[in-house]
C-alpha positions in Angstrom: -16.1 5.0 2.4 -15.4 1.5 4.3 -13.9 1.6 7.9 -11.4 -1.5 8.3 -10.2 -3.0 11.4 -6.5 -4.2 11.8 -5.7 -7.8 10.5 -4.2 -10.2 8.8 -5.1 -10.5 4.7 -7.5 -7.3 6.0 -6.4 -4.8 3.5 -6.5 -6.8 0.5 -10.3 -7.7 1.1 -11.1 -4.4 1.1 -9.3 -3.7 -2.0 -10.9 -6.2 -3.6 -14.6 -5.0 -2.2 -13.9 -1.5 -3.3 -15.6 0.1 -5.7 -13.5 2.8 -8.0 -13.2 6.3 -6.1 -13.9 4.7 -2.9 -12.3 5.8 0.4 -10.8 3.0 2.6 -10.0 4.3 5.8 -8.1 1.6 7.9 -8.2 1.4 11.7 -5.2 1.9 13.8 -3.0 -1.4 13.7 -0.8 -3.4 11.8 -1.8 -4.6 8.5 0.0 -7.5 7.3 -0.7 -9.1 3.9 0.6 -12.3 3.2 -1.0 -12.8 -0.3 0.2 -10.2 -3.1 -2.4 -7.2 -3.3 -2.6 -5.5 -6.9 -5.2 -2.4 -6.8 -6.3 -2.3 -10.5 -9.3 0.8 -9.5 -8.6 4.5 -8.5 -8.9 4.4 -4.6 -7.6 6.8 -1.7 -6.3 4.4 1.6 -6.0 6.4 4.6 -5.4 6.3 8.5 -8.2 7.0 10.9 -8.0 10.7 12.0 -5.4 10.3 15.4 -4.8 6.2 14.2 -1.3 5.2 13.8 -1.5 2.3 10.5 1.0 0.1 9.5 0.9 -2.0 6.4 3.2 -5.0 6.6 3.5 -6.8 2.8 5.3 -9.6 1.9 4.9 -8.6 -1.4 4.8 -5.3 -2.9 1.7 -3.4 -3.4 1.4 -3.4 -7.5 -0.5 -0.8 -9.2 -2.2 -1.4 -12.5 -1.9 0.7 -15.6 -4.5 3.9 -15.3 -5.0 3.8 -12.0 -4.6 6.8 -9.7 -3.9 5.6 -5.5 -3.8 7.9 -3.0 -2.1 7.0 0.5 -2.6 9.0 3.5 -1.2 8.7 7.3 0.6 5.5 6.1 3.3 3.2 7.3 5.0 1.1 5.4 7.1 -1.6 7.2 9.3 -3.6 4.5 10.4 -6.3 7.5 8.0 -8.9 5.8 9.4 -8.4 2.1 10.3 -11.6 0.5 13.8 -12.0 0.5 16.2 -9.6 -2.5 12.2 -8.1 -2.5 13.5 -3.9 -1.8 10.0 -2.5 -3.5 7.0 -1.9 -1.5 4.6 0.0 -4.0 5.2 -0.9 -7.7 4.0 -0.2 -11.1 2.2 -4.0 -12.9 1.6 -2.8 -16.0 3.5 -2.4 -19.1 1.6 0.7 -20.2 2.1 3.3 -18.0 -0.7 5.7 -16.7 -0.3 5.6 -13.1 -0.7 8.3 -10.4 1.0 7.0 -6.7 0.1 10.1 -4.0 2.0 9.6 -1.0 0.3 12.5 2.0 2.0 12.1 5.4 3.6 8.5 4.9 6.6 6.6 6.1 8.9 3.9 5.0 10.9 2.2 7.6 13.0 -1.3 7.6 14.4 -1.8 4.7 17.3 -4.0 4.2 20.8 -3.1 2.9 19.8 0.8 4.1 17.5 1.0 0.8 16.8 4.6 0.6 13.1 5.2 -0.1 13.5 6.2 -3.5 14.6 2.3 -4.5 11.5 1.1 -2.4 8.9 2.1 -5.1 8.9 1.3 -8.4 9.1 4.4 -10.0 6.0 5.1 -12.3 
């Protein structure tokens, strides 16, 4: 289990430093990415019991084939999407084999009153 603090570009280093079935459990703050993240290992993300955690991508959040990610206690704030971008989780494989768990998270700013079901590429 690794313990982030809010940041730019903070989330995607921690991705990357993971190990598979590792625990990342983010600070309270916003998380904005402004490089695209791909999480190609089995990993749970979660809020800090009481934080409030918003990820800000301006890319989606792309999942590899096999991989199982659990988010917990999540925001997920679509303001920074590239523009005609309305996904902010998404399947990059061409196989198949992913698990998304979404536990206690929200999806808020989308443009063109995307309902959340359009917002994530559907495994």
């Amino acid at each position: 289990t690794d313990s982030i603090i809010a940041g730019t570009d903070k989330l995607s280093a921690a991705i990357s430093a993971a190990n598979t079935c590792d625990v990342i459990v983010l600070k309270a703050g916003n998380y904005p990415e402004s490089s695209s993240i791909t999480i190609n290992k089995n990993l749970t993300i979660k809020a800090a019991p009481g934080a409030e955690v918003t990820i800000k991508c301006a890319n989606p959040i792309a999942i590899a084939d096999n991989v199982s990610v659990k988010f917990i206690g999540v925001k997920f704030d679509a303001t920074n999407l590239a523009s005609g971008d309305h996904h902010v989780i998404r399947s990059s494989g061409t196989t198949g084999g992913n698990t998304l768990i979404l536990e206690d998270c929200e999806f808020y700013n989308f443009a063109n009153n995307s309902a959340v079901v359009s917002c994530l590429y559907l495994f």
